[in-house]
N, C-alpha and C positions, 0 to 999 in steps of 0.2 A: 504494500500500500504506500501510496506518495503523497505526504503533505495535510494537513489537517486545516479543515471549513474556521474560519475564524468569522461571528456571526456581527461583529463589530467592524468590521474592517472590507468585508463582501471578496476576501483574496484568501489563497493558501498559503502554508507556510514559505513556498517558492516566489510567492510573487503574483503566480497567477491568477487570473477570474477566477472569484469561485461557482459565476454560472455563467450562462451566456449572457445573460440580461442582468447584472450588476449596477449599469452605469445610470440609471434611473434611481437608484435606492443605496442611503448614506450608511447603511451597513448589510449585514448577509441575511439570510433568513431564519428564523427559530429553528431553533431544533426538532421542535413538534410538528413546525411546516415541513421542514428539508424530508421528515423523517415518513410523511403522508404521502407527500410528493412524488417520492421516489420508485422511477419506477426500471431502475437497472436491472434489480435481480430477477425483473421478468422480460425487459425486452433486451437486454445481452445478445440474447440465441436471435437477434435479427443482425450482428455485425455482418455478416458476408454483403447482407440484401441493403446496410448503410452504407458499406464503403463501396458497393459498386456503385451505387447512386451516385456517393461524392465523385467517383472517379467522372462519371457521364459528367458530372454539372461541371467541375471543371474543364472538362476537355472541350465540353460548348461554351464556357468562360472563354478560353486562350481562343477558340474560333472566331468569337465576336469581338476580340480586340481587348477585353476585364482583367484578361492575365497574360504574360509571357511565356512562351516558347519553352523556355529555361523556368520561369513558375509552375509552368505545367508538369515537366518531368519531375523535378524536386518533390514536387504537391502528390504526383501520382505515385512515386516511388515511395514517399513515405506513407501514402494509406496501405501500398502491400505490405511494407514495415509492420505496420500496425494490425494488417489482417492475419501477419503469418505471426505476431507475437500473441495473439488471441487465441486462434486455432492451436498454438504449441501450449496452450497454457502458461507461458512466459507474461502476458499483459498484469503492469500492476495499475489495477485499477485506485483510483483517489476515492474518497470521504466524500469531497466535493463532484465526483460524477454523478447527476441527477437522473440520466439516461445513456443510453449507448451513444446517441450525437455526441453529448456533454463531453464522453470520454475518446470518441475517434477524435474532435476536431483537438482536443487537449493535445493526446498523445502529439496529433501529425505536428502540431504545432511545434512539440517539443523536438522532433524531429527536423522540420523543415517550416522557418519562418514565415513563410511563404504562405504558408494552410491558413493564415488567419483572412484570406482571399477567400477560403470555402464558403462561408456564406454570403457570399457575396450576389444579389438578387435571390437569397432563400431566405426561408422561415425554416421554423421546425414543424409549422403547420404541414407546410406542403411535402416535408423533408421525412417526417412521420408518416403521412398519407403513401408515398412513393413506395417509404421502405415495407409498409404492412402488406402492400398490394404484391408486390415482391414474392414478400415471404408466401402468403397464399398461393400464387402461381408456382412458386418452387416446392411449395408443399403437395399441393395437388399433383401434379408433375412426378413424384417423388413414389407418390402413396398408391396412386391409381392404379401402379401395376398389382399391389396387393390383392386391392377388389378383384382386379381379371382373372388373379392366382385364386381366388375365391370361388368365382362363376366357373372358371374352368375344373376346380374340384368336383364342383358339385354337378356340372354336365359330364363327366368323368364316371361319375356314382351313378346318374342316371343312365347313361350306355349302357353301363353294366347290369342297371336292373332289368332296363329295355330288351337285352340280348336272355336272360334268366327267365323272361318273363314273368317279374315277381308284381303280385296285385296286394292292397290291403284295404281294408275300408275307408272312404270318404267321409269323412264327416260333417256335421253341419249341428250347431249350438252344440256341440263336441257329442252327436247323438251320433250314430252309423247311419249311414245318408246314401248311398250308390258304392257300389263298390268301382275302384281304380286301380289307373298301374303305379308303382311306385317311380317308374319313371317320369311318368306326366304328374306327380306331385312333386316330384325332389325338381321338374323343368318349373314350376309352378316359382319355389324358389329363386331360380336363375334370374326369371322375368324381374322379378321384385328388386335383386341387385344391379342388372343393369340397369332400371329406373334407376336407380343410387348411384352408377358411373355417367348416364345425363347429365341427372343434375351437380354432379360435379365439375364436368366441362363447362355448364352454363355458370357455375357459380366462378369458374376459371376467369372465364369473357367476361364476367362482371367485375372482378380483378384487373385485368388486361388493359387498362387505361391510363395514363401515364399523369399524375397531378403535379409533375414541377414543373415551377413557374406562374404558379399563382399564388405564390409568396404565405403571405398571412391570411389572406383574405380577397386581396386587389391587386392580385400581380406586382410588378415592378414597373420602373420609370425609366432601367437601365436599359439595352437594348440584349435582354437577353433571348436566346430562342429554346422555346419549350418542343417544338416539333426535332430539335438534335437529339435532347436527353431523352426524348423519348423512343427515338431512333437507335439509341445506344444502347436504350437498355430493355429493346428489342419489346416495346407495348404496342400494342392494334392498331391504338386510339391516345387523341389528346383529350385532355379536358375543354371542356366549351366553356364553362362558368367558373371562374374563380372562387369564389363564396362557395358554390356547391362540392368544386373540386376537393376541399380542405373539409369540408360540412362530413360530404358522404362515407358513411360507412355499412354503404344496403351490399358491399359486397362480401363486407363480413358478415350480416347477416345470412346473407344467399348460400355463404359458405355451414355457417351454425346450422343453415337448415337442411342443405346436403347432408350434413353431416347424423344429424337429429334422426331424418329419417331412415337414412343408414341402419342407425341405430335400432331404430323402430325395428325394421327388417330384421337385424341381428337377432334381436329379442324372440320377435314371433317363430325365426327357426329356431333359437335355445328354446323356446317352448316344448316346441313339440320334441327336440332330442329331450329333454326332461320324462315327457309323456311317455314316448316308447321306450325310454329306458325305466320306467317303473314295473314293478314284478306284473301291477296289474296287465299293462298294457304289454311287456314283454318284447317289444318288435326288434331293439337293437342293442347290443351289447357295446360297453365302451373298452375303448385299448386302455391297459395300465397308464401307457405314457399321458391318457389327457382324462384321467378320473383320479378322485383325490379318496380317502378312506376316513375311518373315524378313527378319533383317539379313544373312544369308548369302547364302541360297535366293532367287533371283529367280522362280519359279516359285510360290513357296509360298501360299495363302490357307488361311490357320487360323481353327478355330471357337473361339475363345479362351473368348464369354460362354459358352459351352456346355459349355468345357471348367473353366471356373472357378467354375460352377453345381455341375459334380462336387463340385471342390476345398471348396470351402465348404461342400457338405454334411458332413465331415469335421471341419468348424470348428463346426458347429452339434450334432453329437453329440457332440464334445468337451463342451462348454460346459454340456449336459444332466448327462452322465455324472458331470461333477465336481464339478456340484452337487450331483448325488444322495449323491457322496462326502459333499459338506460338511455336508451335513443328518444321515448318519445313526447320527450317535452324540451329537447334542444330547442334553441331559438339558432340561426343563421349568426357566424359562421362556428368558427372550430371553439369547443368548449372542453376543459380540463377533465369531464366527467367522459369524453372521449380515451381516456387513458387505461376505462376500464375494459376498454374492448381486447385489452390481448393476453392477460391472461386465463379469460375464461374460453378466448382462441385457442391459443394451446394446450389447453387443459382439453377441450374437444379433440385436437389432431392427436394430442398423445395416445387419448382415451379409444380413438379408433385405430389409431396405429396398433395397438397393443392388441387387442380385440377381433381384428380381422384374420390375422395368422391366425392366433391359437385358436379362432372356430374352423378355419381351415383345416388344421390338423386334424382337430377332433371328428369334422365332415369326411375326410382322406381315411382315418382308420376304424373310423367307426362298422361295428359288422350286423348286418342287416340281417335279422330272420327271418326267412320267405315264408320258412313254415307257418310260425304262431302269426306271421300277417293274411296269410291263406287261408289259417283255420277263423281267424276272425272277420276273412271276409265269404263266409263259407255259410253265418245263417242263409234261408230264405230270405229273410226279411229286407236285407242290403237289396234284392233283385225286386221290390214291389214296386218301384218306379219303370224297370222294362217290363214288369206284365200288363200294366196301366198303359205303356204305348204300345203292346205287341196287340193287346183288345184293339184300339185304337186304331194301328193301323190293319186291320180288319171291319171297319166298319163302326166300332162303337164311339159317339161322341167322347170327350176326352174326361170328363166332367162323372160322364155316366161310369165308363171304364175307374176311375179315380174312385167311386164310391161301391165299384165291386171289389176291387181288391182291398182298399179300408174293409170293408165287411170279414175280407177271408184271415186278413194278418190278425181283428179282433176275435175272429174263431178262433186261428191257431195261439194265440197267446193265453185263450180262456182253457184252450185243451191243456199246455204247459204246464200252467200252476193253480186250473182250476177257480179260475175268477177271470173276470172280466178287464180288461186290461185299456186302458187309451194310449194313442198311438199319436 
């Protein structure tokens, strides 16, 4: 650690700023502010997605005439400085870094005199807005192939049920409803998560829009150009509106709710591996490697990632919901309570990065019983919806046919157990 916040003085023990914005205010800030404020120990893990940015804005800096040739290299060399001491765990971060900006433009600075140009036609409104959008795209980017390692599991499992021919009962208010094939359930599955790689491309392209150079609020005066950095650092799209540029953050939402429903999906397959993996229901046996036991129960093998697949989707509509809180009584433009939006981001990318492999796995080994799915779709009763259209298509209205077969499954359930039964 380098240098200690002196809240009298608004410098460090070296000399330096102890924030960006000092020079308005005749000492530093409380302790109880600095210490609210602060939002390093969660957005750190965006250095790669800050100092490519800084790199863009400078290199469109020395373009338009802001910085030199020889400012440029210095300036650029010292963010890799700075990027490769981070990545190495060598960066000693200050008391006084309030954020990751706070501590790239420090560092570069101390490196290369020259970086104090970096902001130079920036805020950290648009400078935060850039790096989030970043990090999203690189996250998405990153994660996507997991889902497809997912879908392609589980269309994997269905081949192979498809080829076995294995059927088990359909259900419906979890009652036995039509009997099916286990492939066209477990493709049932598939469909539901590629919905969930859509809407992650779309939440990508709502990402994909490049906000430097809308400064704080109102752009600059300088003649800087936003269509370079955004060219550099390879986005779709510019911003149209400066105030909205810095305002918006509907792509993190878009992102939380990709991700939500993900989630959702996760949950409703850990449901049902819950269901078939009970004595009652019997349908699939789980591998040692993705079931946990009891400390008590010597008998016991639990679906724990199946069951924590639920639990987390709980954590992932939390996360949604209370963004949606936090957004909606903004007023135009960028407001401090923006600051809450990233670690309840990450807290979601984690929560699915973690969660998608290990159902994966459990999906990949889990061993499917054709039998006890066979013998369960083996009543009569699972078949009273094709003898209703075989009547049917033989001439009986469908209505009519519907109210013979009601009548014969209420015989056969009275013959069973000797009473009368509703159906």
């Amino acid at each position: 650690m380098t240098g200690t916040g002196s809240p009298s003085t608004g410098t460090t023990a070296d000399g330096a700023p102890s924030t960006l914005w000092h020079g308005r205010f005749a000492g530093g800030p409380a302790d109880a502010l600095a210490a609210l404020s602060d939002s390093l120990r969660f957005d750190r893990r965006m250095f790669v997605e800050d100092i490519a940015a800084s790199r863009a804005h400078v290199r469109m800096l020395a373009e338009v005439g802001l910085a030199t040739d020889d400012e440029l290299a210095g300036i650029v060399a010292a963010l890799d400085a700075v990027e490769a001491e981070i990545a190495a765990g060598e960066f000693e971060w200050a008391p006084t870094d309030e954020d990751i900006h706070t501590a790239v433009e420090r560092r570069a600075t101390q490196l290369c005199p020259a970086a104090a140009k970096l902001h130079t036609g920036r805020s950290r409104n648009d400078q935060v807005a850039v790096d989030l959008r970043l990090w999203c795209r690189n996250w998405i980017d990153a994660h996507h192939v997991e889902l497809g390692r997912l879908v392609g599991t589980v269309a994997e499992r269905a081949g192979e049920a498809l080829a076995a021919d294995v059927y088990l009962p359909g259900y419906t208010h979890l009652q036995q409803a039509q009997p099916v094939s286990l492939a066209h359930h477990l493709a049932a599955w598939c469909w539901m998560l590629l919905r969930d790689a859509r809407r992650l491309d779309a939440a990508r392209a709502a990402a994909d829009v490049s906000p430097l150079g809308a400064g704080a609020l109102a752009g600059s005066t300088l003649p800087i150009d936003p269509e370079l950095t955004a060219a550099e650092l390879g986005f779709a799209a510019v911003f149209e509106n400066s105030l909205d540029a810095v305002a918006d953050r509907d792509f993190v939402a878009d992102l939380l709710y990709a991700l939500a429903m993900l989630g959702v999906h996760l949950s409703r397959i850990g449901e049902e591996v819950v269901l078939w993996a009970s004595t009652e229901f019997g349908f699939v046996g789980l591998s040692d490697a993705f079931a946990t036991g009891s400390s008590m129960m010597p008998q016991k093998k639990n679906p724990d990632v199946a069951e924590l697949a639920r639990g987390k989707a709980g954590r992932l509509i939390g996360h949604l919901t209370g963004f949606l809180a936090t957004l909606k009584s903004l007023p135009l433009a960028y407001n401090k309570d923006l600051q809450e939006d990233k670690e309840l981001l990450f807290d979601a990318c984690d929560t699915v990065a973690l969660t998608v492999p290990a159902l994966a796995g459990l999906l990949a080994t889990v061993d499917f019983d054709a039998a006890a799915m066979a013998a369960a779709a083996d009543s009569p009763l699972v078949a009273a919806t094709d003898l209703a259209e075989w009547l049917t298509a033989r001439g009986t209205p469908f209505r009519a046919a519907h109210e013979v077969v009601a009548g014969l499954v209420r015989e056969a359930l009275a013959d069973d157990d000797g009473s009368a039964a509703t159906a």
